[in-house]
Structure formats: structure tokens, C-alpha cells
C-alpha positions in Angstrom: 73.8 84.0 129.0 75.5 80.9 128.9 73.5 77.7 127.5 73.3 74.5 129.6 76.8 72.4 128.6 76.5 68.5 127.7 79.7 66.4 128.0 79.6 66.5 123.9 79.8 70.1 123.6 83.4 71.5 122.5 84.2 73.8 125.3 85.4 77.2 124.0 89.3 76.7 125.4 89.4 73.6 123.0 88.0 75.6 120.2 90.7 78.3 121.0 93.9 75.5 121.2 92.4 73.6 118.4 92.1 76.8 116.2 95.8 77.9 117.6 97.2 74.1 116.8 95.9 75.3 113.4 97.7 78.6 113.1 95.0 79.9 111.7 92.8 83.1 113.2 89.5 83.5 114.2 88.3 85.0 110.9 89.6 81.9 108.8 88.2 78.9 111.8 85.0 81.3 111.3 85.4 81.0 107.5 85.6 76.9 107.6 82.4 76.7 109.4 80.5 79.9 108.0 80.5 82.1 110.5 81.9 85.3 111.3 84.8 86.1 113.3 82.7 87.4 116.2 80.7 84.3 116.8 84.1 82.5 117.1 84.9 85.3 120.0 82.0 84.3 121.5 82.5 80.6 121.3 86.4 80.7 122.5 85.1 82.8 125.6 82.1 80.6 126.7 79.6 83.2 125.9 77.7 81.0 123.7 78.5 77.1 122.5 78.2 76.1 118.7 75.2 74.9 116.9 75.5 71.0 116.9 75.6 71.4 113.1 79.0 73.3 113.5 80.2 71.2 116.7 80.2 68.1 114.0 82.4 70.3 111.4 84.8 71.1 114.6 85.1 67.5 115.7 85.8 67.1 111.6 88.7 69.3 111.7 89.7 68.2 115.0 89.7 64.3 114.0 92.0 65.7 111.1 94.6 67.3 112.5 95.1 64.5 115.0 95.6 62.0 111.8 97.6 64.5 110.2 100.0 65.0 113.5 100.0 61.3 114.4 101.0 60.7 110.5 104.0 63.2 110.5 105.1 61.6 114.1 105.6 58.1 112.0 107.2 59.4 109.3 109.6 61.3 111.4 110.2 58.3 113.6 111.5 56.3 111.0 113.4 59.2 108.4 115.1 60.1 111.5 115.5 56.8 112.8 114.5 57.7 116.2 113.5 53.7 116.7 113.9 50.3 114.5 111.0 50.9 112.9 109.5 50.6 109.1 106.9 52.2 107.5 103.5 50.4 105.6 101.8 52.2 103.0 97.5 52.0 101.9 98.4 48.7 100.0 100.2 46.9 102.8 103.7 47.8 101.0 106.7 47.8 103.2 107.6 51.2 101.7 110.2 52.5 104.3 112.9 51.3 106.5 114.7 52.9 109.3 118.4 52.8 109.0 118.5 51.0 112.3 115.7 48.8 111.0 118.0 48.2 107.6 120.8 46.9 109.9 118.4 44.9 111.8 117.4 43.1 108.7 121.0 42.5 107.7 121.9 41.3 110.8 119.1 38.5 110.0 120.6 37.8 106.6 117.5 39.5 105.2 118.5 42.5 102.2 116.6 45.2 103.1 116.2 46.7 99.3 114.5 43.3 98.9 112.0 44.0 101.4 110.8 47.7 100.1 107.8 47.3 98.3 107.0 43.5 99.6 103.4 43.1 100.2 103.0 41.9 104.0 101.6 38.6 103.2 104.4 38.0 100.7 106.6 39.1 103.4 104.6 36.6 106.2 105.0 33.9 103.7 108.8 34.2 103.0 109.8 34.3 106.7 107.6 31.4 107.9 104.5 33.4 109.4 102.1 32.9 107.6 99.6 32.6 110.5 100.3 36.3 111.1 98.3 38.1 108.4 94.8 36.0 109.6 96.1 37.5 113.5 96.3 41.1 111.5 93.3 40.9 110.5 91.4 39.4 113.7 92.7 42.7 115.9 91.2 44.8 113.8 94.0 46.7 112.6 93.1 47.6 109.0 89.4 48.5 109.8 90.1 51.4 112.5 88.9 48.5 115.4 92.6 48.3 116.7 94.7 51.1 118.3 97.6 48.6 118.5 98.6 45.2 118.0 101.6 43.7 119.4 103.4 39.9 118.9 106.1 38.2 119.5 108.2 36.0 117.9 111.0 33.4 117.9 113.9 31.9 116.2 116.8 29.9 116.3 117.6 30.9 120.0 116.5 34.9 119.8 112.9 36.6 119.9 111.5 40.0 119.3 108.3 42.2 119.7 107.0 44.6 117.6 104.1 47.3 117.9 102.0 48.2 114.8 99.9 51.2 114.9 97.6 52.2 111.8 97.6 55.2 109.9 94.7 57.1 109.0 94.2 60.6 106.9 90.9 62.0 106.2 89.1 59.2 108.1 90.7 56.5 105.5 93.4 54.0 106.2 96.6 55.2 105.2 99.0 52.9 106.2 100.7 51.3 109.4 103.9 51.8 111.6 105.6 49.3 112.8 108.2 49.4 115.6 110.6 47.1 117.3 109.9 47.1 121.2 112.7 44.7 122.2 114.9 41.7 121.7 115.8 39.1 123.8 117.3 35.6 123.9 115.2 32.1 124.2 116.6 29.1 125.7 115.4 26.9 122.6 115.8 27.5 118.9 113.7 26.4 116.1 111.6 27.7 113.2 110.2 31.6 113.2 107.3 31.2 115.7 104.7 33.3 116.4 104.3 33.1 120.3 101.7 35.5 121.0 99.8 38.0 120.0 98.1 41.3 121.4 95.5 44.1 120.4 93.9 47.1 122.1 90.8 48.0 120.7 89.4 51.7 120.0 86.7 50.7 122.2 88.4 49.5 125.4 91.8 51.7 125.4 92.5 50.1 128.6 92.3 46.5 128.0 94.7 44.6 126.7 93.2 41.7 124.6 94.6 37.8 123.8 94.6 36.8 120.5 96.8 34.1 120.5 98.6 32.3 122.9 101.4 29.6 121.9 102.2 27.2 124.5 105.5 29.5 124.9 103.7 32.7 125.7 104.1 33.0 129.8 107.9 32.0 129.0 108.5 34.5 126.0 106.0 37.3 128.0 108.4 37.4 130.9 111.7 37.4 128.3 110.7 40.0 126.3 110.1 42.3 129.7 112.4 45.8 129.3 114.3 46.0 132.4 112.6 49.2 134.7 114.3 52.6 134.3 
């Protein structure tokens, strides 16, 4: 007989994709959790649900593999420079540039062999944002608060936004990924601005939050708007 079913319980098709995203069998899933292959039958095919001891170790493994895929994603995105993008390692390093992101830096009379291995304040500093790292750490971004956190910037007549997404493995901060969304032109130049900035937090995936707000923002907002498909 099947037990009564709470919205927490792992369902036993999710057991069966999660074990099959693994490429592992029942046997070896049963051998992580310390049960034996049969009990697995019985959870992929509903006949009975997992202790809630086990359903923690299953949400363990799940919580892992999502890191682990959503790691190799970044790291693919910018060695195979699928966008202008750069990679952040567990110190806040710039430790890899796309090779469109290298050309955008050149473009910008910035030498991107300088960059590798520049600490992100040092790299706020150098190119007149300094009020960017205290915005970094205000979303939430390095604490596992922040799904995303977006800005955008201008100077000397052109502006940019860029997405950065954090990195986790094994439930520890691992790193960040940041991407260029788009570019666009400003009808004023000046100093590297910050105009505005964004987050989404893990605990409201639908809301997108205000941080800052520069007296540009509505004008820079509707500028940096991708044109629809």
C-alpha cells in the first residue's frame, strides 16, 4: 500500500531521473543511501516513499548534481566562448576570459593578461567603480541570498549590462559568472558610472529587486532594452 504523500516527499519518477541523470543503477543509488537495490525498485515505482532520513541524503545528492551541472554550464560558456563572459574563482580572482570577452577588454584599452588574476575590488578600484563591490555585497551574491545580480554602467558616450550568477559545489561558494547582456550608446559621456543596479533573491525568484538607482536609471533602463526577436 502506498503511504500518504506530502509536497516534501521525492516522488519515485524523480528518484528514477535523478538516479538516471547520475548514470548510475539502482544497486549503486541503493549503495549511497544504504539500502538495497530492491527498496530502490520500490521507491522509483511508488510502492513505498523513502524514510525522511534517506529523503534528506536524496535532496543531498540532488542539490549536488545541480551545482555540479550548473558549474560545467559556466565553464563551458566561457572556454567555448558561447557569450562575452569571464569567469570568478572562490577568492574573487578574475581567473578566466572569454575570447570575445578578451576583445571586449581591448576594445576598451584594457589588456586582458592584466586582468587574470585581479582581485574584483582591485579591479572596481582601477576602473572607477568602487561603489560596486559594497552593491555586490548588499544583493547577496557571495552568501547564496542572490540568484542574480545585474547593473549597468556608463562611459564616455557607451554603456553595458552584465549578469553575475554565483557558483556553488558541495553547498560552498565556488565562484561567480559573469556575462555581458548588451551594449548600447548614451547620449552623454563622462566618467564610468554605475547607473543601476539589480538582484533576485533565492527567496522571491520572481521579483526583481532595486538596489540602486542613479538619477540615469529610467534613461539607461530603456537603452539597454535588446530589441524583440
Amino acid at each position: 500500500m502506498v503511504g500518504s504523500r506530502s509536497k516534501d516527499v521525492m516522488e519515485g519518477t524523480a528518484i528514477k531521473n535523478l538516479r538516471r541523470r547520475l548514470g548510475i543503477t539502482q544497486q549503486q543509488l541503493g549503495d549511497r543511501l544504504g539500502v538495497d537495490q530492491a527498496t530502490v525498485s520500490r521507491w522509483e515505482r511508488g510502492v513505498e516513499n523513502p524514510r525522511l532520513s534517506r529523503q534528506k541524503v536524496l535532496y543531498a545528492i540532488l542539490l549536488r548534481d545541480e551545482e555540479k551541472r550548473f558549474l560545467d554550464r559556466s565553464l563551458s560558456i566561457v572556454r567555448n566562448d558561447l557569450m562575452v563572459s569571464t569567469l570568478v574563482n572562490e577568492r574573487l580572482e578574475l581567473s578566466e576570459l572569454s575570447a570575445s570577452s578578451e576583445n571586449y577588454f581591448v576594445r576598451r584599452g584594457r589588456d586582458p593578461d592584466a586582468i587574470v588574476g585581479m582581485h574584483i575590488d582591485r579591479y572596481a578600484e582601477r576602473y572607477g567603480l568602487p561603489e560596486m563591490n559594497g552593491l555586490v555585497e548588499q544583493s547577496g551574491l557571495l552568501t547564496g541570498d542572490c540568484l542574480m545580480f545585474r547593473f549597468s554602467v556608463t562611459g564616455n558616450g557607451l554603456g553595458n549590462t552584465t549578469v553575475w550568477e554565483p557558483l556553488f559545489l558541495g553547498g560552498h561558494f565556488h565562484g561567480l559568472i559573469n556575462s555581458l547582456v548588451t551594449e548600447f550608446e548614451v547620449p552623454f559621456s563622462g566618467p564610468t558610472t554605475i547607473e543601476m543596479a539589480e538582484c533576485i533573491r533565492i527567496d522571491d525568484p520572481a521579483e526583481l529587486c532595486s538596489i540602486y538607482r542613479g538619477p540615469r536609471a529610467d534613461l539607461v533602463a530603456s537603452l539597454a532594452k535588446r530589441p524583440s526577436l
